[in-house]
C-alpha positions in Angstrom: -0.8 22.1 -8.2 -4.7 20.7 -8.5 -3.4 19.2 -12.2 -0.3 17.6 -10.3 -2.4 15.9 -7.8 -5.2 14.7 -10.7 -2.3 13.4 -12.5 -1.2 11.3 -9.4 -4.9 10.1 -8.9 -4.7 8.9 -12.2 -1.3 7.1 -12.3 -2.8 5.1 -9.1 -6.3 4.3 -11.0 -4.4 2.9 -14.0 -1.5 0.9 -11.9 -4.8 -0.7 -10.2 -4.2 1.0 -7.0 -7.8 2.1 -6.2 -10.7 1.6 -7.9 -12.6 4.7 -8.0 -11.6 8.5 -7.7 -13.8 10.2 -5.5 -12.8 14.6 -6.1 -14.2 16.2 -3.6 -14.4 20.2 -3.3 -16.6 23.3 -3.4 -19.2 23.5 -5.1 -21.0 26.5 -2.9 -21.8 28.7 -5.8 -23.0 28.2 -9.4 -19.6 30.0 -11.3 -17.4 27.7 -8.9 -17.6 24.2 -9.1 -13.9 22.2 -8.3 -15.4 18.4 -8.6 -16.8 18.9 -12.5 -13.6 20.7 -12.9 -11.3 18.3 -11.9 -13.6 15.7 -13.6 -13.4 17.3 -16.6 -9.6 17.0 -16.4 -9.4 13.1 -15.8 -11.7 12.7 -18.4 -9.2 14.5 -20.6 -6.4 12.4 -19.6 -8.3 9.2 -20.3 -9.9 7.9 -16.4 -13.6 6.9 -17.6 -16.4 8.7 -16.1 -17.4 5.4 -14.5 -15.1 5.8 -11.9 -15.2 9.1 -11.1 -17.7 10.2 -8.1 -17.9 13.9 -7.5 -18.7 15.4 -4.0 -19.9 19.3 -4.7 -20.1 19.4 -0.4 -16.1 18.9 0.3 -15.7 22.3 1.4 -12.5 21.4 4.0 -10.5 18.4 4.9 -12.8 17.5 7.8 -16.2 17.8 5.6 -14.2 15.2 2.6 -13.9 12.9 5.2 -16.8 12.8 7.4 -18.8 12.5 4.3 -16.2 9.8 2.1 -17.4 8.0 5.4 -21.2 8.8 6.3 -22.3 9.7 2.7 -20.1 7.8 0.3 -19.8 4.9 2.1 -15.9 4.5 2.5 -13.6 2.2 4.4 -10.6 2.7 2.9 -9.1 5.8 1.1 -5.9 6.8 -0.5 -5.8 10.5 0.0 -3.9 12.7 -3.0 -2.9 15.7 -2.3 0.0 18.5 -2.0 2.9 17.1 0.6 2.7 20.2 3.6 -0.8 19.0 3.6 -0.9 15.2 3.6 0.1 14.7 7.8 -3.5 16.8 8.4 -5.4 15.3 5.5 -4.4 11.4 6.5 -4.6 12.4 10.2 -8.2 13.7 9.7 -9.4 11.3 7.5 -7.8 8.1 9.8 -9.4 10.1 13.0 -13.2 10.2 10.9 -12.4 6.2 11.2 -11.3 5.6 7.3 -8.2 3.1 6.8 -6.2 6.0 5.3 -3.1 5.6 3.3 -1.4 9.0 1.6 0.4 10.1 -1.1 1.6 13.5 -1.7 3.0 15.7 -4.3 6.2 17.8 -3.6 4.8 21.0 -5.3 8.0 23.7 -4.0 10.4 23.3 -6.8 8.1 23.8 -9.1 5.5 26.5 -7.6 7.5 27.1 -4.4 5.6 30.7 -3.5 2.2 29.1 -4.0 3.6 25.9 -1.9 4.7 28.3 0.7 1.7 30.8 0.7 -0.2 27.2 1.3 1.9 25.6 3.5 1.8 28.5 6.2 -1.9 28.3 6.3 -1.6 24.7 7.2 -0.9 26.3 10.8 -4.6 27.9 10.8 -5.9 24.6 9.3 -4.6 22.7 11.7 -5.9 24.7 14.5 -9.3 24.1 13.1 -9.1 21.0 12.2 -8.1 20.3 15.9 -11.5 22.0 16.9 -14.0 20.5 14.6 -12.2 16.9 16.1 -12.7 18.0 19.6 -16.2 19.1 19.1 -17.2 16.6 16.8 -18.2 19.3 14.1 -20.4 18.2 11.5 -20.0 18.6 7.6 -21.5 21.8 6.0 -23.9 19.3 4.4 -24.1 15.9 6.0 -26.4 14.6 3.3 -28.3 11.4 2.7 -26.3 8.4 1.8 -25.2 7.6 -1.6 -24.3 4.6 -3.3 -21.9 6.3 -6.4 -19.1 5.7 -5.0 -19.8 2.0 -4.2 -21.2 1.5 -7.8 -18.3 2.9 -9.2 -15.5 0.8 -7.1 -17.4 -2.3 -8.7 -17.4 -1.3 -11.6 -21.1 -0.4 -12.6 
């Protein structure tokens, strides 16, 4: 499912859709890391590394974008990801004040007990994302603010 969303992020890099791919994830533990794996992937497939940003702090949907906003520097984001998940992710994201636009990946044909394992659990996320709205929750790791992002959309 992560490689079908990559591949997306890709097709809308090289159709000049956005400028930059910024792959946010966990990164809490030294034998984990999502961003450098997903990296690693576009790099495969041909995206240069100059357009790539990783953030190691994106830990839930919330976290990605409160800090795509405060420590990125983002206005506007297209947000990639699975289908069930795309109303919270584009809801949470526009609510963190980004100009949001969405595009998801209808994973169930092909992984339909993984999408459906996931797609219950959007019930529980959504209850928490609900919360950290209402109480204004911070990310795990604000952290300082960076200019990657903006560096890589201009392409330096």
């Amino acid at each position: 499912m992560l490689a079908r969303r990559l591949d997306i992020a890709a097709g809308l890099y090289r159709a000049g859709k956005v400028k930059a791919l910024l792959l946010s994830g966990d990164n809490s533990r030294k034998d984990y890391d999502e961003p450098s794996a997903m990296r690693d992937y576009l790099l495969a497939k041909g995206v240069p590394d100059a357009v790539i940003v990783r953030d190691y702090a994106g830990f839930d949907t919330w976290d990605s974008c409160v800090r795509a906003r405060d420590v990125f520097g983002a206005d506007d984001v297209t947000v990639v990801t699975q289908a069930f998940h795309l109303p919270r992710a584009v809801t949470l994201c526009r609510t963190a004040g980004l100009r949001t636009f969405g595009v998801g990946d209808d994973s169930a044909r092909q992984w339909a007990a993984a999408t459906y394992v996931f797609a219950a659990r959007e019930f529980v996320a959504s209850a928490k994302a609900l919360g950290d709205v209402v109480l204004g929750t911070d990310p795990v790791f604000p952290g300082p603010r960076e200019t990657s992002l903006l560096r890589a959309q201009a392409g330096r």
